[in-house]
VEXVOMI-5834 format. One record per residue (C-alpha): residue in three letters; x, y, z. Coordinates in nm, 2 decimals. Layout:
N
PT   residuo       xx       yy       zz
PT       Ala        X        Y        Z
...
// end
This chain:
516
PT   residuo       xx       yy       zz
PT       Unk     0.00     0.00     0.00
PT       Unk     0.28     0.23     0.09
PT       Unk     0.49     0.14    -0.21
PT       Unk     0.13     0.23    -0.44
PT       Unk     0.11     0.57    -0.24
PT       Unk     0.46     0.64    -0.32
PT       Unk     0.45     0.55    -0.66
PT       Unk     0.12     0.78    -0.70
PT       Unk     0.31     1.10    -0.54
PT       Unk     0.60     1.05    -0.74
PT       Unk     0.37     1.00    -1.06
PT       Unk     0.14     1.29    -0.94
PT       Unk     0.46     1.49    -0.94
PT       Unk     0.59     1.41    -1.25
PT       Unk     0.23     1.50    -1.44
PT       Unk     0.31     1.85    -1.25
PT       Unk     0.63     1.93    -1.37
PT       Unk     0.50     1.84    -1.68
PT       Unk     0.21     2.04    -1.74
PT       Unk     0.44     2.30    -1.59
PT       Unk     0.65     2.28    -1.86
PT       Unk     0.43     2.29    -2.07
PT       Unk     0.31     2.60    -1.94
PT       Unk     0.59     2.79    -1.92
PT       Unk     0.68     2.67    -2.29
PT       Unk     0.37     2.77    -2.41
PT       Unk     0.41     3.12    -2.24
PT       Unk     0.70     3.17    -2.46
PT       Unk     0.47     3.09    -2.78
PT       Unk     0.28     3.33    -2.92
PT       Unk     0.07     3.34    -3.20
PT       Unk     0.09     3.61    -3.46
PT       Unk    -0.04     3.98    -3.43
PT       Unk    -0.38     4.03    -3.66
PT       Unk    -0.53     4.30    -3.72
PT       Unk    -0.93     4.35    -3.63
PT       Unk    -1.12     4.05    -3.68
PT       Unk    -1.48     4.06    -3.76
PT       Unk    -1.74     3.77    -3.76
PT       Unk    -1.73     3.57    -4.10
PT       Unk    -1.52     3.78    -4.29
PT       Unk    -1.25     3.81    -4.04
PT       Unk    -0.95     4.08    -4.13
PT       Unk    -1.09     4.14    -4.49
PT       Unk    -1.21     4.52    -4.38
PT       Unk    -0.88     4.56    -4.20
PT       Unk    -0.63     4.55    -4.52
PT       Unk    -0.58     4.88    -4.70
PT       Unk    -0.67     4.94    -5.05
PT       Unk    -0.43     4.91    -5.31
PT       Unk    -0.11     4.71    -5.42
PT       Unk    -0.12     4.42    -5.19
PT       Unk     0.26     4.36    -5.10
PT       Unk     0.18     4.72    -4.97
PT       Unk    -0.15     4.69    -4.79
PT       Unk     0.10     4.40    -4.62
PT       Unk     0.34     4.60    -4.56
PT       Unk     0.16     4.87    -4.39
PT       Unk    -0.06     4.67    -4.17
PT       Unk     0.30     4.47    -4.05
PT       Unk     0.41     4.84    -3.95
PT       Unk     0.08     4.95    -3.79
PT       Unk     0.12     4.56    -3.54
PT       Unk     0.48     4.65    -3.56
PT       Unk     0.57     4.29    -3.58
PT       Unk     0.78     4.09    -3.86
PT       Unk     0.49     3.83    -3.90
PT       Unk     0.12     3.92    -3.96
PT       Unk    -0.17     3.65    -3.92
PT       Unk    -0.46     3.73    -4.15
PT       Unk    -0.79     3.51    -4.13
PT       Unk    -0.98     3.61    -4.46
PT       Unk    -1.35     3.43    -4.54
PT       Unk    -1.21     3.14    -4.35
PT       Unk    -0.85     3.15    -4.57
PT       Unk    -0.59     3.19    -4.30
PT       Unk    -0.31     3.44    -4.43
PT       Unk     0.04     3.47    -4.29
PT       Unk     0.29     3.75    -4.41
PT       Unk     0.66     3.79    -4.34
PT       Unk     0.83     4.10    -4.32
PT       Unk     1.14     4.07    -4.23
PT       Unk     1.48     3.94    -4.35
PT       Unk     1.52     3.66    -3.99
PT       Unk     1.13     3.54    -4.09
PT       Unk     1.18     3.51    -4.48
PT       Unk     1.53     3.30    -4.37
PT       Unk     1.38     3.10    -4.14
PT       Unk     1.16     2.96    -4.35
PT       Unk     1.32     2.99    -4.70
PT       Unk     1.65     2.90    -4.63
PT       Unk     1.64     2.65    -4.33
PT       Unk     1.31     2.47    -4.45
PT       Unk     1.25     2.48    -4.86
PT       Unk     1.14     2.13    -4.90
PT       Unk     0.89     2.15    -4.63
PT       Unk     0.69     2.46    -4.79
PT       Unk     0.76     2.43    -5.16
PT       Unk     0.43     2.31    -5.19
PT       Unk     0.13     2.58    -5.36
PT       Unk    -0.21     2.65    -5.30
PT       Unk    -0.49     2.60    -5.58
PT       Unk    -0.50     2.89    -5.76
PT       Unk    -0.81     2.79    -5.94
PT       Unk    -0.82     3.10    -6.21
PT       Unk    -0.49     2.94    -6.33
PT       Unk    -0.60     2.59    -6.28
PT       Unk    -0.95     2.49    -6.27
PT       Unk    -1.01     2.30    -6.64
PT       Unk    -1.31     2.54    -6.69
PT       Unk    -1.12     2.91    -6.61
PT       Unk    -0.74     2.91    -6.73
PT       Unk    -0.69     2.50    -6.72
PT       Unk    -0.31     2.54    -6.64
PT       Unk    -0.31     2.27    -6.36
PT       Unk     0.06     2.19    -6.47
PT       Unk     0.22     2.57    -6.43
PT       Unk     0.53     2.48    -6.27
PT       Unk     0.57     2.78    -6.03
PT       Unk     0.25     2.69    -5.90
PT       Unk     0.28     2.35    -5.90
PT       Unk     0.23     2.13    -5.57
PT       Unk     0.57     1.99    -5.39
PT       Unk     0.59     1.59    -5.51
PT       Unk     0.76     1.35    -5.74
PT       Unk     0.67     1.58    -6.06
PT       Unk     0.79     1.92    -5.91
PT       Unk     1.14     1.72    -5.79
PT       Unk     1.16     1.57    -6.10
PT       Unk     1.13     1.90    -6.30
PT       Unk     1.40     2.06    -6.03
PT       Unk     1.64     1.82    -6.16
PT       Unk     1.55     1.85    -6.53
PT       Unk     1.65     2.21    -6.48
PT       Unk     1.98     2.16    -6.25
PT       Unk     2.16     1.94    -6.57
PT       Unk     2.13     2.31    -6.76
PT       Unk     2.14     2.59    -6.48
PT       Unk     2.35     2.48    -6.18
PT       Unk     2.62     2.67    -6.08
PT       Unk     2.86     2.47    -6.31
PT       Unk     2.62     2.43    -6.60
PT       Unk     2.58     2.81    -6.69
PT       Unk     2.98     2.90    -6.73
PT       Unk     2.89     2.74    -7.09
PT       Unk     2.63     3.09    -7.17
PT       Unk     2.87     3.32    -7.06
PT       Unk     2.97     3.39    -7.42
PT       Unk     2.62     3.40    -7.51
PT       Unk     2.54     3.64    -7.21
PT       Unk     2.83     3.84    -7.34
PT       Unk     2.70     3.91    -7.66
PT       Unk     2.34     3.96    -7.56
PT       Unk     2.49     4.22    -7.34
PT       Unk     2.63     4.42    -7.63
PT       Unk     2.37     4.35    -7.89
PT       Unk     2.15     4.55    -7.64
PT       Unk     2.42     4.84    -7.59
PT       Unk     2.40     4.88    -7.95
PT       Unk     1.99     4.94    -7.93
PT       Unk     2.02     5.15    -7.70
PT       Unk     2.23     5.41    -7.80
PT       Unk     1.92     5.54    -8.05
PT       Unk     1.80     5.60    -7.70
PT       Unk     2.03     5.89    -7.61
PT       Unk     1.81     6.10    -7.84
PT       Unk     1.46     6.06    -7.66
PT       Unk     1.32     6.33    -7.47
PT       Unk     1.13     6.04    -7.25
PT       Unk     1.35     5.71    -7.32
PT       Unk     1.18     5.47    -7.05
PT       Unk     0.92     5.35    -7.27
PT       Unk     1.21     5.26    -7.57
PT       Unk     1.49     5.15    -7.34
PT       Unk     1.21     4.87    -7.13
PT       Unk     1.10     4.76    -7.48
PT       Unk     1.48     4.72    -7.59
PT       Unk     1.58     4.56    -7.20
PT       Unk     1.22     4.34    -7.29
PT       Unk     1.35     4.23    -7.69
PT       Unk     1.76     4.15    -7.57
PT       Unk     1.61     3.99    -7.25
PT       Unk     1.31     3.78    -7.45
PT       Unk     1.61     3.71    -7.74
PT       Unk     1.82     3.53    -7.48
PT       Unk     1.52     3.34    -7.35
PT       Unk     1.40     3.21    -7.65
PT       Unk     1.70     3.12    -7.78
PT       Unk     1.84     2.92    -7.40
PT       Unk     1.48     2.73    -7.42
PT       Unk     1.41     2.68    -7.82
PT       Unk     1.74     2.82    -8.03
PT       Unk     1.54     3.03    -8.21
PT       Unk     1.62     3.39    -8.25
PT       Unk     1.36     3.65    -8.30
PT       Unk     1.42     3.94    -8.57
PT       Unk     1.26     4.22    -8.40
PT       Unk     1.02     4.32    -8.09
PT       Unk     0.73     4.25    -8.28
PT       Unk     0.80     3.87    -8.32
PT       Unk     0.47     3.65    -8.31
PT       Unk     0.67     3.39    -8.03
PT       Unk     0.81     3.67    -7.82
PT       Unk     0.46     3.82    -7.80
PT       Unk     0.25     3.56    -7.73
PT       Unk     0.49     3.39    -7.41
PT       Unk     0.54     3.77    -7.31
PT       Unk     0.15     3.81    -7.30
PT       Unk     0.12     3.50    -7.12
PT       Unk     0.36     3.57    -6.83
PT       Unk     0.15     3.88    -6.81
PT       Unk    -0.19     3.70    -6.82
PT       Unk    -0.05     3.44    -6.54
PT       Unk     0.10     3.67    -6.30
PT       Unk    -0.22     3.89    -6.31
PT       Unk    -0.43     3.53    -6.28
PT       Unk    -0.26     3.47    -5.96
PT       Unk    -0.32     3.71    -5.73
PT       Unk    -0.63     3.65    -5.50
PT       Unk    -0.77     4.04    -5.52
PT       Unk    -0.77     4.04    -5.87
PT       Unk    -1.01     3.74    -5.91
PT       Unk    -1.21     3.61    -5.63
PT       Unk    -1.22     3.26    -5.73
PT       Unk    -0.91     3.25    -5.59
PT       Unk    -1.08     3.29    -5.25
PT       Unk    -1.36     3.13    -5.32
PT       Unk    -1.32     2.83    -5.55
PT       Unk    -1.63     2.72    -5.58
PT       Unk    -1.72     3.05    -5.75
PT       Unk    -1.59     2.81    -6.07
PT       Unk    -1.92     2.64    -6.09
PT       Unk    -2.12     2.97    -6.15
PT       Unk    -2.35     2.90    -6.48
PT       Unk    -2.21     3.14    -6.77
PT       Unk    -2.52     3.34    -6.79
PT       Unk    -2.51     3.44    -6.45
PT       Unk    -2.49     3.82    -6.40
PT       Unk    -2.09     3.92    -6.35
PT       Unk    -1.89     3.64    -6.46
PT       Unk    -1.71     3.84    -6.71
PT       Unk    -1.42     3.71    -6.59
PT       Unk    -1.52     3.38    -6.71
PT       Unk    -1.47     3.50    -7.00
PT       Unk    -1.18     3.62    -6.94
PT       Unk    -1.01     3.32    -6.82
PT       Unk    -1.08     3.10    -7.04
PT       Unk    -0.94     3.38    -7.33
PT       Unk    -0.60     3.37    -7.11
PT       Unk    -0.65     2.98    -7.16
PT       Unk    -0.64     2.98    -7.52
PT       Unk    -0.35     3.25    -7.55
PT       Unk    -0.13     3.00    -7.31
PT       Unk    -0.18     2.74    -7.57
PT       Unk    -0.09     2.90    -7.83
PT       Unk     0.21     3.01    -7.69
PT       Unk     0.34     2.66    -7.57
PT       Unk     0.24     2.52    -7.85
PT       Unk     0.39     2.69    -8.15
PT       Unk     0.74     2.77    -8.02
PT       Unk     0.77     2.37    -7.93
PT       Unk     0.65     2.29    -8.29
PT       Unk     0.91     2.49    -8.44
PT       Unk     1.20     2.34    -8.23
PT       Unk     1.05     1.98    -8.30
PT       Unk     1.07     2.04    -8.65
PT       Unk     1.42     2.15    -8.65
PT       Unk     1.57     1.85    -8.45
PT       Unk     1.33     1.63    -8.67
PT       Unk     1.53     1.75    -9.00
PT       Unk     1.86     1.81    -8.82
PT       Unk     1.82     2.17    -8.82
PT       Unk     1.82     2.27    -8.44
PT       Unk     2.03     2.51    -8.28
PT       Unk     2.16     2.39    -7.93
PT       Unk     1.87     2.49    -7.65
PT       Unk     1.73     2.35    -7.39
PT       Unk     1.42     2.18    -7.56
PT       Unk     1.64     2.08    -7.88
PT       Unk     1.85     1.86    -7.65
PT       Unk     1.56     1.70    -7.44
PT       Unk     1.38     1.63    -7.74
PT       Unk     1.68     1.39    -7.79
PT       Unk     1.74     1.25    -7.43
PT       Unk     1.51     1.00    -7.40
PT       Unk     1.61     0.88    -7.06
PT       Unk     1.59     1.19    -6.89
PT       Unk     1.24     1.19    -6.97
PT       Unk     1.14     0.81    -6.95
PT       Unk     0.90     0.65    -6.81
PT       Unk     0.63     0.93    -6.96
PT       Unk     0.39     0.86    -7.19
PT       Unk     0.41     1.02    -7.53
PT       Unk     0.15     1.29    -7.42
PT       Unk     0.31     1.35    -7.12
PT       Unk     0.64     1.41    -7.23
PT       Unk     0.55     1.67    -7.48
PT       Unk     0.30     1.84    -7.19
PT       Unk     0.63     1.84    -7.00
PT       Unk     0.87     2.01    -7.30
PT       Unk     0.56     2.26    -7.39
PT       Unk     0.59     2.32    -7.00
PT       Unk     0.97     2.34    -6.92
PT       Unk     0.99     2.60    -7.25
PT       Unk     0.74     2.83    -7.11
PT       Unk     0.88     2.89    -6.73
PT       Unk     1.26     2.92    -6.89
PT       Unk     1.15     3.17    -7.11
PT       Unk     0.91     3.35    -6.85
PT       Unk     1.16     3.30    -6.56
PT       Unk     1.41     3.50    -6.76
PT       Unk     1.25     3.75    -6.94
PT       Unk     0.99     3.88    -6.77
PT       Unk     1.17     3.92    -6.42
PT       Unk     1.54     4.02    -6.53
PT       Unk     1.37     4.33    -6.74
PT       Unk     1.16     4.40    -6.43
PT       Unk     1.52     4.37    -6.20
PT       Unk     1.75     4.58    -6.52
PT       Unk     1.39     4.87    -6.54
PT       Unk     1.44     4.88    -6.09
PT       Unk     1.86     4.93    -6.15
PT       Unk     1.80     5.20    -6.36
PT       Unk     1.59     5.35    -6.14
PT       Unk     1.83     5.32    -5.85
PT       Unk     2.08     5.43    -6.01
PT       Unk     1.89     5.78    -6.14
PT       Unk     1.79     5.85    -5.79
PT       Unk     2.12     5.77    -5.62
PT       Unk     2.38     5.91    -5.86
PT       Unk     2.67     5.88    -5.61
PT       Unk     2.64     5.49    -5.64
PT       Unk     2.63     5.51    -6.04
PT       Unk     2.98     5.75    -6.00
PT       Unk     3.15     5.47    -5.79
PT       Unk     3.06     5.15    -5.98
PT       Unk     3.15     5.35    -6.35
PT       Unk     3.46     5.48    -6.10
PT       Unk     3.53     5.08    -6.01
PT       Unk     3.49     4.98    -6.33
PT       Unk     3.77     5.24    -6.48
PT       Unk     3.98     5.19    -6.23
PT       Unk     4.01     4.82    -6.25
PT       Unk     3.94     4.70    -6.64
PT       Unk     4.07     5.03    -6.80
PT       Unk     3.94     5.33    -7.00
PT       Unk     3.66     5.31    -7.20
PT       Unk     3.67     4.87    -7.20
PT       Unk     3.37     4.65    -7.16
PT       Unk     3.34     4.41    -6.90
PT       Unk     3.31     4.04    -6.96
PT       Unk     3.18     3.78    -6.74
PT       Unk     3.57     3.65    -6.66
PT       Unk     3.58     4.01    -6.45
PT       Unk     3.28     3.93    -6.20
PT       Unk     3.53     3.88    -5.92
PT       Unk     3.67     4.20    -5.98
PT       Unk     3.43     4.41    -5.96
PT       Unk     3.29     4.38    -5.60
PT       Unk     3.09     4.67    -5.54
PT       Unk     2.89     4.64    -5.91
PT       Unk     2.78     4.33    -5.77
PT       Unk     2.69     4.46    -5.44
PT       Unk     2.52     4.71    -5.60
PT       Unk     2.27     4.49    -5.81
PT       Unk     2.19     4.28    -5.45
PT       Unk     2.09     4.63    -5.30
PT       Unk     1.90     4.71    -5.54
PT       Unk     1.71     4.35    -5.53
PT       Unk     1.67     4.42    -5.15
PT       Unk     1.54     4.80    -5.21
PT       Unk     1.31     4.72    -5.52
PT       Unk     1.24     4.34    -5.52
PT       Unk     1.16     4.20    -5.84
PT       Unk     0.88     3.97    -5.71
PT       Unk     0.82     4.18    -5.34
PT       Unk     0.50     3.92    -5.29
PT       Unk     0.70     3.58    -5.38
PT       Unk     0.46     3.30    -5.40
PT       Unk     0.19     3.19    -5.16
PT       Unk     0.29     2.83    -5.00
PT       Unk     0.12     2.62    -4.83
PT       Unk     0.21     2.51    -4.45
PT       Unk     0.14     2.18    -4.43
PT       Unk     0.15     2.14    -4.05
PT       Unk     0.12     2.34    -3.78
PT       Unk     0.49     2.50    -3.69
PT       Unk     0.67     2.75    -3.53
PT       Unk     0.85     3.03    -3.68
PT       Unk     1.07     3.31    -3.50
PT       Unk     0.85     3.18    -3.17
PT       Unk     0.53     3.26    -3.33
PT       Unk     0.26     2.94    -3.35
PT       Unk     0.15     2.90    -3.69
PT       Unk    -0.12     2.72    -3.83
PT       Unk    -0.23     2.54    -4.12
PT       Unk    -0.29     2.76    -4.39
PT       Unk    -0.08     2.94    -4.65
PT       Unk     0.23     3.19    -4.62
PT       Unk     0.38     3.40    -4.84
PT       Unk     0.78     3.48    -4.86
PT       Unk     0.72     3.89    -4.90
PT       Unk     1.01     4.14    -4.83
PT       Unk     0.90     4.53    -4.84
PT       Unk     1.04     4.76    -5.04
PT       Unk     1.29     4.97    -4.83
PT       Unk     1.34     4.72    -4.58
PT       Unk     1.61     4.80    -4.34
PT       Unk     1.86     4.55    -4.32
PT       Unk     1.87     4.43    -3.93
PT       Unk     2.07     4.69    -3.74
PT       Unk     2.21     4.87    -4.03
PT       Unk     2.13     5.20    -4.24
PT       Unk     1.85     5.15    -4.52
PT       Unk     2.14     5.25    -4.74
PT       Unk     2.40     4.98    -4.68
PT       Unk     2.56     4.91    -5.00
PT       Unk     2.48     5.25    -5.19
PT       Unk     2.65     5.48    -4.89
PT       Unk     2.96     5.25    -4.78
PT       Unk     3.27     5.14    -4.86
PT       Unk     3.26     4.78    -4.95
PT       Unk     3.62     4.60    -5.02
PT       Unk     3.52     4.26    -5.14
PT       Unk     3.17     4.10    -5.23
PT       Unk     2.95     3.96    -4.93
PT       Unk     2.61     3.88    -4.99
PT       Unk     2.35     3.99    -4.71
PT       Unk     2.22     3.71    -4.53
PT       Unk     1.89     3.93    -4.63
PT       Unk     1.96     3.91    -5.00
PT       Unk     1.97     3.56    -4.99
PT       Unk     1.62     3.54    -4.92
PT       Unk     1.49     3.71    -5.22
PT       Unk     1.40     3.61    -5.62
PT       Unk     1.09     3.44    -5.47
PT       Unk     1.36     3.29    -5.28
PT       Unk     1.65     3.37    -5.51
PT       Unk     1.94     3.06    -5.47
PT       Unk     1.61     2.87    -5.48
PT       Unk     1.48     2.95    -5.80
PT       Unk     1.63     2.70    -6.04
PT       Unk     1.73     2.96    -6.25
PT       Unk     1.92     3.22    -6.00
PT       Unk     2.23     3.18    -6.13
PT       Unk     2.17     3.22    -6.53
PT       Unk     1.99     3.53    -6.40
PT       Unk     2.26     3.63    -6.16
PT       Unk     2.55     3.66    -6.49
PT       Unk     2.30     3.76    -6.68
PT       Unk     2.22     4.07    -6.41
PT       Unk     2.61     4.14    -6.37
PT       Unk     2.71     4.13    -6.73
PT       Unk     2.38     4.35    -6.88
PT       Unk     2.47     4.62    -6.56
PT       Unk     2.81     4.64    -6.58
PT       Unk     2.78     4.69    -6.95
PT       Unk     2.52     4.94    -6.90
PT       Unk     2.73     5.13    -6.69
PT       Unk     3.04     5.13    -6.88
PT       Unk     2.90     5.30    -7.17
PT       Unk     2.58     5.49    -7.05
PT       Unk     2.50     5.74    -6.75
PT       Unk     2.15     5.76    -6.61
PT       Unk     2.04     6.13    -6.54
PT       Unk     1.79     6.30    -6.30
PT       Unk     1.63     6.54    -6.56
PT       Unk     1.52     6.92    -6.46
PT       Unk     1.14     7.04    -6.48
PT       Unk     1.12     7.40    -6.66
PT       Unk     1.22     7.57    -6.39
PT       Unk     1.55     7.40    -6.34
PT       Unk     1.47     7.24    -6.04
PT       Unk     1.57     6.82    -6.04
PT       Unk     1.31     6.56    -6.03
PT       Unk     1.33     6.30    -5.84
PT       Unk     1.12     5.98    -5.97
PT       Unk     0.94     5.78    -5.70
PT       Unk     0.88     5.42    -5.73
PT       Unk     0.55     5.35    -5.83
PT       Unk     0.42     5.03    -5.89
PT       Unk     0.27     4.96    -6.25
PT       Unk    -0.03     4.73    -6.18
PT       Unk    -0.10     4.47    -5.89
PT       Unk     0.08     4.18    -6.01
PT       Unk     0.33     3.93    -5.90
PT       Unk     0.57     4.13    -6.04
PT       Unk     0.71     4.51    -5.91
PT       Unk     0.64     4.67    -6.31
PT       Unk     0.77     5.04    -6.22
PT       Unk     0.58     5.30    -6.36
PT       Unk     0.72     5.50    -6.65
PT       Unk     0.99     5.77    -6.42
PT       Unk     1.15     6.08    -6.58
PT       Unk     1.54     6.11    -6.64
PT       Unk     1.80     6.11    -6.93
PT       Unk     2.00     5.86    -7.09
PT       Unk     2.39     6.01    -7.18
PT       Unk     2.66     5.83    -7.31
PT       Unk     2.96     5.90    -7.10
PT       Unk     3.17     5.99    -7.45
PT       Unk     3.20     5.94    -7.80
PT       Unk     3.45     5.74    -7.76
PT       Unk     3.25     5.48    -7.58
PT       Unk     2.99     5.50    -7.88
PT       Unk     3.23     5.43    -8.09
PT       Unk     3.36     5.09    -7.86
PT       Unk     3.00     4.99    -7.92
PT       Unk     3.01     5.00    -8.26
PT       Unk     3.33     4.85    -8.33
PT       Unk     3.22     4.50    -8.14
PT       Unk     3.04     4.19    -8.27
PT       Unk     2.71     4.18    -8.13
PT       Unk     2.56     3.83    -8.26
PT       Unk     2.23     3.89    -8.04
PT       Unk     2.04     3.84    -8.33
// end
C-alpha cells in the first residue's frame, strides 16, 4: 500500500512538472499579431486598399511585428516582413513549404486549365523531377557554358540602346529594348530560335502569357481564388465576365506553348536545331522516360514556357528597378563607373571572366534587389502542419515569402551598400532570401550573370540622369508600382540617358554583337 502511495506522489509529481513545462513553454509561444477580426469575414475590412505587398506591408508596421496573421473568409493568411522570418523559413526549410495553394483562375479545367504551371505546381515526385531537369542546364557549373552567349546579348542591347540617347522620354524605348535582348536570350536558351525584331509573333505571345498568369494569380484580382467554388457559376449568371476572361487567357497560353515547341521539333526532326534547352531533351530519351508520349510533350511545352518566362519577364523588371536606382542615387552610379575604370581600364567593356573584380557592381545589383524586389509578394505556399516560426505558432494555412520595399537590413542604415565602402563581395544574409527565394529559383544563377554582365555593360557605356522640370529644379522619380501583379512593373519615371563619351559610342560600334 505504501509502495502504491509512493508510486502515486511521485507520478502525481511528474504530471506537475509536466504540465508545468508545458506552461511555461507555451508562455514563450505566441501566435501572430492580426489585425481586427470581424465575424465571418474576419480581417478582410482591415487591409488597406491598393497594391497588396503594400497593404501587407503597412498593416505589419501598424502591429509593428515581422509576421502578420490574416484570417480572410475562412483562408488563413500569414505575411513575413522581415529578412530573420523570410530566412527561417526559405533558407532553413524549402522542402517543407515548396508546396502551392490551388490557384483555381490558373488551374480549374473550366477558367485558365493550367493545372501543370510549374511555379504553382504542388511539392511531389513531378515538381522534384522537374528541379532536376532544370539543374543538368542551370547549376552553378552548368551556366559557365552561356557566358559567351550572355556576353554578346549584353552588347547586342548596348548597341539598341544608343538610338535612346536622343529621346526626350526614353523609358518606354529602353524597357521595350531591355524586354527584346532579355526575350532574345530566353527564347534562344529554351528553343534556339532567335527573333528578328520586338514584334515577333513567339516573343509576344509567351510575353502576353507571363502577363496574363502573374495577373491570374493574385487572390484580389479574381475572387475565385478565394472562393473556388465560384468556378461552378453558370455562364449566364450576371458578372462572370471574368469567365470569359479566363478561359481567353486559356487559349492564348496554348498557343504560346504550342507553337514555339512545334518549331523546335521540326528542327531536330530534320537536323536543323540550334543547341537549346528543348532541342537537347527532345533527344534525351532517358531523362524523360517513363512518360507517356502525351506527357512528355505536356512536360517540354511546359519546361519552354517557365525558362522563357523565368528570364524575361523578371530580369527586365530587375535591369527597369537598377535604372531606377541608379537615377535616384547618382553617387552609387559614380562609384561602380569609377570601379569599373579603375580596374578594367578606360573606356573597355566588361566580360563575365571580371565578375570577381568588380565587388561593389555586384553589391550594387543585390541592394537594389533588396530595395526594389523583383517579385516583393514571392509565391503563396502552403504550411502543411502546424509550426513555429521566430517563436510565433502557426497554423495550417498558406504563407507568403514577402520582403518590403525599403526594408532595413537588421541593425544597419537603409542605405548599406549604396552609402559605404565595400572592399570585397559579401552577400547579405537578407539578399539571400529574395528572387521568390533567389538561390532557390532554379534559374538564379543564369539570371545572376546575366544581371552582372547587362549592368556592368550598361554602366560602362551609359550614365542615367535626374532630368530638370522647366524651372530647373531636379526631379526626383518615386517608385510606383505599374499594376497589382506578381511582379514590381515600375511606372514610367522621368530622367536622361547620356553616353559618357564618343569614344564609348564608338567601342559599341566596333564590337560583334551576334544577339540576333
Amino acid at each position: 500500500m505504501l509502495d502504491f502511495q509512493v508510486s502515486l506522489y511521485v507520478a502525481s509529481a511528474i504530471l506537475a512538472l509536466y504540465y508545468l513545462q508545458n506552461l511555461i513553454r507555451r508562455s514563450k509561444v505566441r501566435h501572430p499579431p492580426s489585425p481586427l477580426s470581424l465575424p465571418f469575414v474576419g480581417n478582410m475590412f482591415s487591409i488597406p486598399p491598393g497594391h497588396e505587398y503594400v497593404s501587407f506591408a503597412k498593416i505589419g508596421k501598424q502591429l509593428k511585428s515581422d509576421i502578420v496573421y490574416l484570417e480572410i473568409l475562412g483562408h488563413k493568411h500569414i505575411i513575413l516582413n522581415s529578412a530573420e522570418a523570410i530566412s527561417d523559413v526559405l533558407e532553413k526549410r524549402t522542402a517543407s513549404y515548396s508546396s502551392r495553394p490551388p490557384v483555381p483562375m490558373v488551374k480549374d479545367p473550366s477558367l485558365m486549365n493550367w493545372p501543370g504551371n510549374l511555379p504553382l505546381m504542388e511539392y511531389g515526385d513531378a515538381w522534384r523531377h522537374y528541379r532536376r531537369i532544370m539543374n543538368n542546364w542551370l547549376s552553378i557549373r552548368a551556366v559557365a557554358q552561356f557566358n559567351d552567349f550572355q556576353e554578346q546579348q549584353a552588347r547586342f542591347l548596348l548597341r539598341r540602346l544608343l538610338s535612346a540617347t536622343n529621346h526626350v522620354q526614353p523609358f518606354e524605348h529602353i524597357k521595350d529594348e531591355i524586354n527584346f535582348a532579355l526575350g532574345s536570350m530566353m527564347l534562344q536558351l529554351a528553343y534556339g530560335y532567335k527573333p528578328k525584331t520586338p514584334q515577333d509573333p513567339f516573343m509576344k505571345e509567351l510575353q502576353l502569357t507571363v502577363h496574363n498568369v502573374t495577373s491570374a494569380s493574385m487572390q484580389t484580382n479574381f475572387l475565385v481564388n478565394l472562393f473556388p467554388a465560384m468556378a461552378y457559376i453558370p455562364d449566364w449568371f450576371p458578372g462572370t465576365g471574368w469567365k470569359v476572361t479566363a478561359r481567353e487567357y486559356g487559349a492564348q497560353k496554348e498557343k504560346a506553348r504550342k507553337e514555339p515547341y512545334e518549331w523546335v521539333k521540326s528542327r531536330v526532326a530534320t537536323g536543323t536545331h540550334q543547341t537549346s534547352i528543348i532541342g537537347s531533351l527532345l533527344q534525351d530519351h532517358e531523362l524523360l522516360s517513363g512518360s507517356s508520349a502525351a506527357e512528355r510533350e505536356e512536360w517540354l511545352k511546359e519546361i519552354g514556357v517557365t525558362t522563357f518566362g523565368a528570364g524575361a519577364d523578371t530580369s527586365t523588371t530587375l535591369l527597369i528597378n537598377f535604372i531606377f536606382a541608379m537615377v535616384v542615387n547618382p553617387d552609387a552610379q559614380a562609384r561602380a563607373q569609377r570601379e569599373l575604370t579603375s580596374l578594367l581600364g578606360h573606356a573597355v567593356l566588361p566580360k563575365m571572366s571580371d565578375k570577381k573584380r568588380l565587388p561593389y557592381i555586384r553589391n550594387l545589383i543585390d541592394e537594389v534587389l533588396r530595395l526594389y524586389p523583383v517579385m516583393p509578394f514571392g509565391l503563396w505556399a502552403v504550411i502543411p502542419v502546424i509550426t513555429k516560426i521566430l517563436k510565433c505558432l502557426i497554423p495550417i494555412g498558406f504563407w507568403t515569402p514577402r520582403f518590403h520595399v525599403h526594408q532595413p537590413l537588421d541593425g544597419v542604415d537603409g542605405e548599406y551598400i549604396l552609402q559605404t565602402i565595400d572592399l570585397k563581395y559579401e552577400r547579405h544574409p537578407t539578399n539571400q532570401s529574395l528572387c521568390m527565394a533567389t538561390s532557390k529559383c532554379p534559374g538564379f544563377h543564369f539570371a545572376e550573370d546575366s544581371a552582372f554582365i547587362i549592368t556592368a555593360s550598361m554602366l560602362s557605356i551609359f550614365t542615367f540622369l535626374q532630368k530638370k522640370d522647366i524651372n530647373g529644379d531636379v526631379i526626383v522619380p518615386q517608385a510606383e508600382p505599374e499594376r497589382n501583379s506578381m511582379i514590381f512593373e515600375l511606372k514610367p519615371f522621368e530622367f536622361e540617358l547620356r553616353l559618357r563619351s564618343e569614344e564609348h559610342r564608338q567601342l559599341v560600334l566596333s564590337t560583334s554583337a551576334d544577339g540576333i
